[in-house]
C-alpha positions in Angstrom: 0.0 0.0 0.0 1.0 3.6 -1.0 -0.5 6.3 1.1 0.2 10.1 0.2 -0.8 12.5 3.2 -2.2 16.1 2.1 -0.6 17.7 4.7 2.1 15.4 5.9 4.6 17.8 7.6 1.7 19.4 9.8 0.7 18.2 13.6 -1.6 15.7 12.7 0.0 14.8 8.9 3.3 14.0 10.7 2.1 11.7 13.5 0.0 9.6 11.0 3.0 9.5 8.4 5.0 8.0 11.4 2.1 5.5 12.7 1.8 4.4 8.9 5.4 4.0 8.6 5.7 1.6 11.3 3.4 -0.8 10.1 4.8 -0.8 6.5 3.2 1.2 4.9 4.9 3.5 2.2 4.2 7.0 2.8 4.5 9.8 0.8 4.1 13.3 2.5 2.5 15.8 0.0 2.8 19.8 1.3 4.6 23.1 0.0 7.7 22.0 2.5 8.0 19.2 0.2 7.8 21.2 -3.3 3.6 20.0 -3.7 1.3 22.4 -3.8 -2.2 21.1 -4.3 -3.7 24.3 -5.1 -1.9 25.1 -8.3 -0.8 21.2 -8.4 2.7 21.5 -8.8 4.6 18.1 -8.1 1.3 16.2 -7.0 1.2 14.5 -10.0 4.3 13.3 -9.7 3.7 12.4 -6.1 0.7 10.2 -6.4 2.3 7.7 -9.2 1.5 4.4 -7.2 -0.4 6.0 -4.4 -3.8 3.8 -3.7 -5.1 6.4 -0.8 -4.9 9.8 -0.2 -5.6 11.2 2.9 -6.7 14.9 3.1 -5.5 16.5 6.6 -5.0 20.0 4.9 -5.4 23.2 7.0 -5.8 26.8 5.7 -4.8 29.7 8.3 -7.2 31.9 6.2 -10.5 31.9 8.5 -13.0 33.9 6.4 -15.3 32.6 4.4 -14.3 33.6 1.1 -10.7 32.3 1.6 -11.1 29.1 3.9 -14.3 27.4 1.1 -11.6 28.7 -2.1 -8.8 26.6 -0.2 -10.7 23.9 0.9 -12.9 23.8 -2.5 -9.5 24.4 -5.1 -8.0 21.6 -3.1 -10.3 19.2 -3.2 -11.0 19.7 -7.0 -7.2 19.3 -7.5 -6.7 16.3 -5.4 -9.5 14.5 -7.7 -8.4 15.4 -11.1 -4.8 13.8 -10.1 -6.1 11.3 -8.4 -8.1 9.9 -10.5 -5.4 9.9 -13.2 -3.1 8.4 -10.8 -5.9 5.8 -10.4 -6.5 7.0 -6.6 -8.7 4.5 -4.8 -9.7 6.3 -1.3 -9.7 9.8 -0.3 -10.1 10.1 3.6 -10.6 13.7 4.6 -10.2 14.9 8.5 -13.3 17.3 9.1 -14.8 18.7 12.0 -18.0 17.4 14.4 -20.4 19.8 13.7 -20.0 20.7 10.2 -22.2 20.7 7.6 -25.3 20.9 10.4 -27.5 23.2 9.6 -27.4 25.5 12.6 -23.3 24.8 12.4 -21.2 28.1 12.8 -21.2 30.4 10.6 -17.0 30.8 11.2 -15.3 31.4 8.3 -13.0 28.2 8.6 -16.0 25.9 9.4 -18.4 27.0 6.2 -14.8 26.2 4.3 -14.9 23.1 6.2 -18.4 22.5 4.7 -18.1 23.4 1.5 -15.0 21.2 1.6 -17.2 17.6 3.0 -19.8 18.9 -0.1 -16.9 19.1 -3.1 -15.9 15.2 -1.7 -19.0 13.9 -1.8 -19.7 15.0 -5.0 -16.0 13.8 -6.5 -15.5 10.9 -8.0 -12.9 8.9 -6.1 -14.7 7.0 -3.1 -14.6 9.1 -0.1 -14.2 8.4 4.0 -15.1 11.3 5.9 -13.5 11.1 9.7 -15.0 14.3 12.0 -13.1 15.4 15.2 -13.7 17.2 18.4 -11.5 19.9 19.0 -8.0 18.3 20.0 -6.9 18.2 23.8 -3.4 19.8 23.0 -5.5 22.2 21.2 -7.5 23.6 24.3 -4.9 26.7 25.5 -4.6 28.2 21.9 -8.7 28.1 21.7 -8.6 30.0 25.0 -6.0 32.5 23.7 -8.2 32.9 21.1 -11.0 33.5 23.3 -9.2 36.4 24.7 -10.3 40.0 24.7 -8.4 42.8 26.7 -7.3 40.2 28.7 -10.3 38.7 30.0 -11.2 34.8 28.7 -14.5 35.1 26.7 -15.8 31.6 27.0 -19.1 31.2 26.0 -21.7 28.6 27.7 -21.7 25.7 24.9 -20.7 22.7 25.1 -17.0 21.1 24.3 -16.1 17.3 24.2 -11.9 17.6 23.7 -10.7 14.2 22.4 -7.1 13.0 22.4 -5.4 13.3 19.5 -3.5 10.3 19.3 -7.1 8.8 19.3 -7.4 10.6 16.0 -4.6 9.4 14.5 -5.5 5.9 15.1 -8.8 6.0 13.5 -7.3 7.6 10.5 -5.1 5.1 10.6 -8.2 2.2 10.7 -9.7 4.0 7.7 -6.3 3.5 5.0 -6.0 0.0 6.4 -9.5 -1.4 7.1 -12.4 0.8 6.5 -14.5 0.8 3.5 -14.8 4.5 1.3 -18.0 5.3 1.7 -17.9 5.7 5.8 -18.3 9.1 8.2 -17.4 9.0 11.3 -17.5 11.0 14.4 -14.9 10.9 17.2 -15.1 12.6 20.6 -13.5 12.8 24.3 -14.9 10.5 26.7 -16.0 13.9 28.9 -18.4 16.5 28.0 -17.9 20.5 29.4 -19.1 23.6 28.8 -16.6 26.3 27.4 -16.2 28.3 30.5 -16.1 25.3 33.1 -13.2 23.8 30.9 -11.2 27.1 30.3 -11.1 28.5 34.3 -10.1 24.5 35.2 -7.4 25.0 32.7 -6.2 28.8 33.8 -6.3 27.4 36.9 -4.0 24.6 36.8 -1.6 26.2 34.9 -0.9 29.2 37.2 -2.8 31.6 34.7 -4.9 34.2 36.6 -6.8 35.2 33.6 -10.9 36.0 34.0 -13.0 34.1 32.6 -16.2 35.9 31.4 -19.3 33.5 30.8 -21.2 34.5 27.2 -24.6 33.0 25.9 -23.3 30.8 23.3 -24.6 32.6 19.7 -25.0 29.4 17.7 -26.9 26.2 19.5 -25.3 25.2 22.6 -24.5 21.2 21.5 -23.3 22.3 17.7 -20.0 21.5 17.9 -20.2 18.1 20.2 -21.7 14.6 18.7 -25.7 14.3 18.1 -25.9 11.1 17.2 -23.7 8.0 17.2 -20.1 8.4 17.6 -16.9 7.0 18.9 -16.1 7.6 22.3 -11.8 8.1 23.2 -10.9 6.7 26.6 -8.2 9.4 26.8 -9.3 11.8 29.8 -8.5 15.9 30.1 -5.4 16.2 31.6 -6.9 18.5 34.3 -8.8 16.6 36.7 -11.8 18.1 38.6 -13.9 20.2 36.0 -17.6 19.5 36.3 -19.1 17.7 33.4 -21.9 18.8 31.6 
């Protein structure tokens, strides 16, 4: 097998490249670090001779709508049209619980996410859609991001942070074993609300940052699994937070 990882030199592109790699698997990583770029497809044809699975872990730091649906849209498109002459079997893209609901956020980076889960299911290389919680590792940037004039803006919906070796491993499942055609949905084993998780965090790392408590402005359960889903066994490293 001959696996060629959109993304391969990022956080999640480079642990899977690794967890492939060890189970002999031939693994060719496909980003602009390794002279590919799958917008204007420069080198990717090239770089999928041989491949039978390409799995899409892409990110885009552009987080408006116009730029995040043009990357994730352009990319998609490009990845199909080399694929399929490559003769590309699988395409497993890494999405996000909570997109493509229809009360999802209206983020810029999620409706790219959308429009990105729309352009694969409408391609013509069989498709495995895996959607994430946010990541554990993940949870201090979020609240940096939450910041305003110092103060923690955390607003009263619900989170379910999931570890991200977990992730990796169920990527891993779908090159080796899943059939195309599957979506998934992976989340922690704990459910919080944004404010409860953030002060617990603050907290334990010695950060006195305030935590101000917002109504949430889409529904409160749109970013954490509605219906069946995969439960991790990894807990939150911060012990004590109530769940929700």
């Amino acid at each position: 097998m001959k696996v060629f990882i959109a993304g391969g030199r990022g956080r999640v592109g480079s642990r899977l490249a690794d967890r492939l790699t060890a189970h002999d698997i031939e693994v060719v990583s496909g980003g602009l670090e390794d002279g590919i770029d799958v917008i204007s497809g420069r080198g990717l044809a090239e770089a999928l001779v041989g491949v039978d699975t390409i799995v899409n872990v892409l990110n885009t730091p552009r987080f408006d709508a116009e730029g995040a649906i043009s990357f994730f849209e352009k990319s998609i498109d490009r990845l199909t049209t080399e694929g399929k002459r490559a003769g590309v079997r699988h395409h497993i893209v890494l999405s996000i619980v909570g997109v493509g609901q229809g009360d999802a956020s209206e983020i810029g980076y999620y409706l790219g996410k959308v429009a990105q889960e729309k352009a694969l299911r409408s391609a013509s290389i069989p498709a495995t859609i895996i959607r994430a919680t946010q990541f554990q590792s993940y949870i201090p940037t979020l609240i940096d991001q939450h910041t305003v004039e110092g103060k923690v803006v955390a607003p009263r919906s619900l989170i379910q942070p999931v570890d991200l070796d977990e992730v990796i491993d169920l990527l891993a499942e779908a090159v080796t074993t899943l059939e195309p055609g599957s979506e998934i949905e992976i989340a922690g084993p704990d459910r919080y609300y944004h404010d409860d998780l953030f002060r617990a965090t603050l907290a334990d790392r010695g950060d006195d940052r305030e935590v101000v408590t917002v109504d949430a402005q889409e529904a409160r359960d749109v970013m954490v699994p509605r219906g069946t889903y995969r439960a991790g066994i990894v807990k939150y490293p911060t012990s004590g937070i109530p769940s929700a």
